[in-house]
C-alpha positions in Angstrom: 88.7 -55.6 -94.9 89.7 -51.8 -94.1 88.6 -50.4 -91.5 86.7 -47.0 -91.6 89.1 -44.4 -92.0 87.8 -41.0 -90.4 87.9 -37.9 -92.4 89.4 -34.2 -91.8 89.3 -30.6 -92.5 91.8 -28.5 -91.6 92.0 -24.8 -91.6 95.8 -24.2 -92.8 96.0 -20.3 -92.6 99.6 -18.7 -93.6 102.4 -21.1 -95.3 104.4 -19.9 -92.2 102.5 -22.0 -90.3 104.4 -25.1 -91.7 107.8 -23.8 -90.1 107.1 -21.4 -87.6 106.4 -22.2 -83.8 102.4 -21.8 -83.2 99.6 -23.5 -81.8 98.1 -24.8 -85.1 100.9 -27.0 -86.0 101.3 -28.3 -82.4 97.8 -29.4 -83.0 98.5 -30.4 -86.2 101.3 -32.9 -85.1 99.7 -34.2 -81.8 96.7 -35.2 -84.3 98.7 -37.2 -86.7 100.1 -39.2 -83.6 96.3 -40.5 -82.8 95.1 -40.9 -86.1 95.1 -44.5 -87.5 97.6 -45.4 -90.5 95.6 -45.0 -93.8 96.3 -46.9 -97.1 96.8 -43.8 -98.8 95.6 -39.9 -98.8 93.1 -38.2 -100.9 93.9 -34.6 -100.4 91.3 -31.6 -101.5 92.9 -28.0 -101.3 92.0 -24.7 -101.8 95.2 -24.0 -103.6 94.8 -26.4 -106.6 91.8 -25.1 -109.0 91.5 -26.2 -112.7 88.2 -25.6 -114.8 87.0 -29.1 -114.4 88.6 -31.6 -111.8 91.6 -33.6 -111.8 93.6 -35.9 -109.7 97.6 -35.7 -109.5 98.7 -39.0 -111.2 102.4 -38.2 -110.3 104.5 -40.9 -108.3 106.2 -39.1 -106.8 104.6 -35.7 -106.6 106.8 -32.4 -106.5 106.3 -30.4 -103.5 104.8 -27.0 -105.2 106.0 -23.9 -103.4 103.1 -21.7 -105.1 103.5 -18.5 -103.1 105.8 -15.5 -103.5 107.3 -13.1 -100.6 108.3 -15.7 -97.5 111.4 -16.6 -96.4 113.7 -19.0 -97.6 113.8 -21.8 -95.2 110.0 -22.1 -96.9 111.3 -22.5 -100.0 113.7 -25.2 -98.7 110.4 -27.6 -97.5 110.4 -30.9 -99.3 107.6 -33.1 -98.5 108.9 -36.3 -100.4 106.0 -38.7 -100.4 105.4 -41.0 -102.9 102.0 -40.6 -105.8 99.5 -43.4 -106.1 98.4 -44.0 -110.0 96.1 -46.5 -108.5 94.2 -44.5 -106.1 93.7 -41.3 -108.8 92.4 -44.3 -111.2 89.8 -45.1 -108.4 88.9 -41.4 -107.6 88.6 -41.3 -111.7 86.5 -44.4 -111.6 84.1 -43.5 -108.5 83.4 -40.0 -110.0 82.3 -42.0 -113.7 84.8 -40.4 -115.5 84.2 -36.6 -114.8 87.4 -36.6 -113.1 90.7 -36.7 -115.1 94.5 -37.6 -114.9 97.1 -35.0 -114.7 100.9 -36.4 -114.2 102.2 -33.3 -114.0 100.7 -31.4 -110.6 102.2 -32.1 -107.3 101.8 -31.4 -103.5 100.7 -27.9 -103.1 101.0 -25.9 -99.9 97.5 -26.3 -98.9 98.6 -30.4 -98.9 102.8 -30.6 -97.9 102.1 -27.7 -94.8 99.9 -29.6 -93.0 101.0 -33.3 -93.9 104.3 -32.8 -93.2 103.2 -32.4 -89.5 100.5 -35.2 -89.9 102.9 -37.8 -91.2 106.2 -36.4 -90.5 107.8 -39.2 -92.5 106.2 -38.7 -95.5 105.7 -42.6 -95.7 101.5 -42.4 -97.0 100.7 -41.9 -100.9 99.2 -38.4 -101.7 96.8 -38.3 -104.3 95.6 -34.6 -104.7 92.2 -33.6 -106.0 91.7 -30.1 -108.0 88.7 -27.5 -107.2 86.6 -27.5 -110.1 86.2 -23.6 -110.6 83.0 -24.2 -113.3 81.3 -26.3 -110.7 78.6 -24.7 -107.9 78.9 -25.6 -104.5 75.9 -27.9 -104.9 78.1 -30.2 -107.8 81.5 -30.3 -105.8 78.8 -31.7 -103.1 77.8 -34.1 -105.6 81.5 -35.3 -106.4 82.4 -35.6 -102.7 79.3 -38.2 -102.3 80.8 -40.2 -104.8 84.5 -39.9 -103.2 83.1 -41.2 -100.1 83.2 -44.9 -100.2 87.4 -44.5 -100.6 86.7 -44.3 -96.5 86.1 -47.9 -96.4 88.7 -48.2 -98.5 91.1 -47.0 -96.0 91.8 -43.8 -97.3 92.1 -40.8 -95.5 90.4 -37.8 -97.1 91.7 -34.5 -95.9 90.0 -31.5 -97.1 92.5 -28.1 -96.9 91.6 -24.2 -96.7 89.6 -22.2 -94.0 85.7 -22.0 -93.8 86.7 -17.6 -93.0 89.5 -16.3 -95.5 89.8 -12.8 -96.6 93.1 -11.4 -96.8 92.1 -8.4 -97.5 90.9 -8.0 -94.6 93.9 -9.3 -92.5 94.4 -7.4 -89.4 96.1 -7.0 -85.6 92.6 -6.1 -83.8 89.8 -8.1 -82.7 88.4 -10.6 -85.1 85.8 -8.6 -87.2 81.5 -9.4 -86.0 80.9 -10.9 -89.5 83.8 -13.0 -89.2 82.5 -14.5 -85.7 79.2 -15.0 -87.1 79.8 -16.9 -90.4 82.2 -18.7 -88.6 79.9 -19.4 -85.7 77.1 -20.1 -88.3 79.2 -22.9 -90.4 79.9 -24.4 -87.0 76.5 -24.9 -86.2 75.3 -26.4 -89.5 77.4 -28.7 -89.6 76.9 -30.4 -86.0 73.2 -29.6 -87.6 74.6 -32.2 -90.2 72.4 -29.2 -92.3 74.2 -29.7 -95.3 71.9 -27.4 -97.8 72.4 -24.5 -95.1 76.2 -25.3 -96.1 75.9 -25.7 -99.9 74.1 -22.0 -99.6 76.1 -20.4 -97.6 75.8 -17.3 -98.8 72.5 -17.2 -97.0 74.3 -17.2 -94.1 75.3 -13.9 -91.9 78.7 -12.2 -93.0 79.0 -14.5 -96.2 80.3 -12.0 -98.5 83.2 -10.8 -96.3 84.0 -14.0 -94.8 84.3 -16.3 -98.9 84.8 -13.1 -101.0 85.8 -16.7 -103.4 84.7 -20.1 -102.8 88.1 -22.0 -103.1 89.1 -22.2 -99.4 85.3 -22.6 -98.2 85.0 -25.9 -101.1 87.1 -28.8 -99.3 85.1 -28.7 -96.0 81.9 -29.5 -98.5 84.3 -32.6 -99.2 85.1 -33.9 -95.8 81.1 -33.8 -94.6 80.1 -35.1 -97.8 81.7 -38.6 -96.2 79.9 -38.2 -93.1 78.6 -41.5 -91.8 75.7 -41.3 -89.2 77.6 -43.3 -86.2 81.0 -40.6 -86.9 81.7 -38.3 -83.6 82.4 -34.9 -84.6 85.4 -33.0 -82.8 86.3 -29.4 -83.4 89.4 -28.5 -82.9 91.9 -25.3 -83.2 89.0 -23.1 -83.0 90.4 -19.8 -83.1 91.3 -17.1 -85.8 94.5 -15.9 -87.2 95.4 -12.5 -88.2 91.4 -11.7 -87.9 90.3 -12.6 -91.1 91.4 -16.3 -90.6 88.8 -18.9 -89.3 91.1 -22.1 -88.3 88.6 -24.0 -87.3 89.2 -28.0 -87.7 87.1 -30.9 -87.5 87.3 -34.3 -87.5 85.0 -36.9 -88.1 85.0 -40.8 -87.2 
């Protein structure tokens, strides 16, 4: 019998984090030395969004480089883990057939920056999940309850974006007051364990400048979807980036 894997979110802020010397990938890497070895990797992030939802079938996944402007050592990262058909038939199976097969996504950035720091030798299966763009926050809830049991199954879900992201907003000075609040909010809903607060989280203070979209905000509704009574919660890299950027972390188990 597996045991009980424990389940993350991670903020992942700028591509540049996967390469460059910062804080958030020091974290990143002392993190993957603790966690326990999973079966294989259900990963949900922001940067994969199709109308309805779909899991990477591909063995092995390409590593995406879906950005434009960075340097080229960035476009050099190859994260070379191998697919799991097996593991996007369960997701398929678990979610009663609303989730589909595509063979022809990969590893996005929102996965391969932060994995590749997590499990340096690319030596777990990667399954990716999309963002259903037609769904409300309540029905990717929904999904994610039925994703859960792949936890005893010793999977490791790992939900990717950052509960604050506007870029329009980026900045040099002080993280913005509606930033701080939203963030600050988030934070305490979910040691709360209030997850309606988080489904309408527009309700709560500086919503509509911290998710101007819902794409980054959406995989954190998939990690505490899984959340067992008896998991510890543990923040971590709680800090923003570039102002705009909430990088706040948590894992739970």
């Amino acid at each position: 019998m597996n045991p009980r894997m424990p389940t993350l979110f991670i903020g992942h802020g700028s591509p540049m984090n996967a390469i460059t010397d910062n804080p958030f990938r020091t974290v990143w890497t002392e993190l993957g030395r603790s966690l326990p070895r999973p079966r294989a990797l259900l990963c949900i992030s922001a940067h994969w969004e199709t109308t309805l939802p779909m899991a990477c079938s591909a063995d092995p996944p390409q590593t995406l480089h879906d950005f434009g402007g960075f340097p080229p050592a960035l476009y050099a990262v190859r994260y070379p883990a191998s697919g799991s058909l097996s593991l996007a038939q369960r997701v398929q199976a678990l979610a009663g057939g609303e989730v589909s097969l595509n063979p022809a996504w990969g590893l996005d950035h929102g996965a391969w920056q932060i994995l590749m720091h997590l499990f340096p030798e690319a030596d777990v299966p990667v399954v990716q999940l999309s963002l259903a763009q037609s769904y409300t926050a309540g029905q990717h809830l929904a999904l994610a309850r039925r994703l859960a049991a792949l936890r005893e199954e010793g999977v490791l879900i790992i939900g990717s974006g950052n509960i604050v992201h506007n870029l329009r907003l980026l900045g040099e000075g002080p993280t913005p007051p509606w930033a701080v609040e939203f963030d600050a909010a988030s934070a305490d809903a979910i040691v709360k364990q209030d997850l309606q607060a988080l489904v309408d989280y527009r309700s709560l203070p500086g919503a509509a400048l911290s998710v101007p979209t819902p794409e980054h905000y959406w995989p954190l509704l998939y990690v505490l979807a899984s959340r067992h009574a008896d998991d510890r919660l543990q923040f971590f890299n709680e800090r923003f980036d570039m102002g705009s950027i909430s990088m706040r972390s948590l894992l739970l188990g």
